[in-house]
C-alpha positions as CSV (number, residue, x, y, z in Angstrom):
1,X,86.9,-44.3,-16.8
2,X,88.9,-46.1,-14.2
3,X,91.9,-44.4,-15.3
4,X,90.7,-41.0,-14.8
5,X,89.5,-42.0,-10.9
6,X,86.6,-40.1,-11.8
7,X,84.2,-39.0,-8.7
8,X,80.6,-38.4,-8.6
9,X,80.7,-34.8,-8.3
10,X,83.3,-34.3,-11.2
11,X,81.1,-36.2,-13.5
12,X,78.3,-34.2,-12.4
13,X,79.8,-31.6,-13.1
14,X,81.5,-31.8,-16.1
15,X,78.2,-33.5,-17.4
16,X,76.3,-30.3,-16.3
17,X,78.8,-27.9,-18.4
18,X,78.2,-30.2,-21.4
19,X,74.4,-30.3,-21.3
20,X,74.8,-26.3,-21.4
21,X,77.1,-26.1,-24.2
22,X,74.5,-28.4,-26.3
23,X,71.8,-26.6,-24.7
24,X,73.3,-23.2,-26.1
25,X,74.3,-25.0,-29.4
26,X,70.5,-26.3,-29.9
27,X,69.4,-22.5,-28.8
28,X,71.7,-20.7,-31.2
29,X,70.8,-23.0,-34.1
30,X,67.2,-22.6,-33.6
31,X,67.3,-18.7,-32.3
32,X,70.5,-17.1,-33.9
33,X,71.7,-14.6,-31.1
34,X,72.0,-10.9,-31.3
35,X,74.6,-9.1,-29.3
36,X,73.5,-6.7,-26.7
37,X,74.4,-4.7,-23.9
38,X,73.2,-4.9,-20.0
39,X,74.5,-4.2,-17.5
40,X,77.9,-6.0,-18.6
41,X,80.4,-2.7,-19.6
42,X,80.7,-4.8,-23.2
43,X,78.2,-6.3,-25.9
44,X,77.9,-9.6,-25.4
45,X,76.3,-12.6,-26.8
46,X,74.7,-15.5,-24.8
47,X,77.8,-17.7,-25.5
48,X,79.8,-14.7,-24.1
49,X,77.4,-14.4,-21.1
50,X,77.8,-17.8,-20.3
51,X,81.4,-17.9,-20.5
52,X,81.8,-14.9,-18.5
53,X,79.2,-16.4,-15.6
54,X,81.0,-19.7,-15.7
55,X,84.2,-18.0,-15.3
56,X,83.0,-15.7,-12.3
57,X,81.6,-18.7,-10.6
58,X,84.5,-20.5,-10.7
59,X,86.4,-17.7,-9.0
60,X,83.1,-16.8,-6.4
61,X,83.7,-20.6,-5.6
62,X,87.6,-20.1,-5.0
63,X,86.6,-17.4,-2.7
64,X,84.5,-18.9,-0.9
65,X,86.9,-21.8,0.1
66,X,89.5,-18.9,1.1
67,X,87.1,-16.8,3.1
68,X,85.2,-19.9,5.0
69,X,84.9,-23.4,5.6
70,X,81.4,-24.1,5.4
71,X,80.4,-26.9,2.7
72,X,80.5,-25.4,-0.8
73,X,76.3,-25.5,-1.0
74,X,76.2,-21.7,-0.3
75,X,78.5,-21.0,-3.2
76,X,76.2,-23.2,-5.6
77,X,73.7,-21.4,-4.6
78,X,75.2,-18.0,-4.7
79,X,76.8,-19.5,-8.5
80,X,73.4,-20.3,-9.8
81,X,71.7,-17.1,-8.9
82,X,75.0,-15.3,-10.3
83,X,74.4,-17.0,-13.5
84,X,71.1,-16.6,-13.7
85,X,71.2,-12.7,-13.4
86,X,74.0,-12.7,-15.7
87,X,72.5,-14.4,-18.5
88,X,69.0,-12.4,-17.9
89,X,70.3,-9.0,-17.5
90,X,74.4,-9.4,-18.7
């Protein structure tokens, strides 16, 4: 991966999105979802959920490094808890 000039963080955390997709593959194969509604305005699956956390992490993230310059660590944390919530109650 020399090529790439691949970091430590990036494979991190392209490893970490991985392990979720085959996470929610192995999940889905063994417990087929069922759509539902929470609090999200649309039913959604846990693929969807997890897409639409992903996505509005990446933009809390991008926020974050407009509004401040602390280290990113509060926006991991604040990403986690996002996703957690959304996947619970989304």
């Amino acid at each position: 991966m020399d090529w790439m000039a691949w970091t430590g963080p990036t494979i991190g955390f392209f490893g970490v999105i991985a392990l979720m997709l085959a996470g929610m593959t192995v999940w889905g194969v063994l417990v087929p979802t069922v759509p539902r509604q929470g609090f999200l305005p649309i039913v959604t699956t846990r693929g969807d959920r997890l897409f639409i956390s992903l996505l509005a992490s990446a933009y809390l993230h991008l926020a974050w490094l407009a509004v401040t310059d602390a280290p990113l660590w509060g926006a991991l944390g604040l990403s986690l808890v996002l996703i957690f919530v959304v996947l619970r109650w989304g």
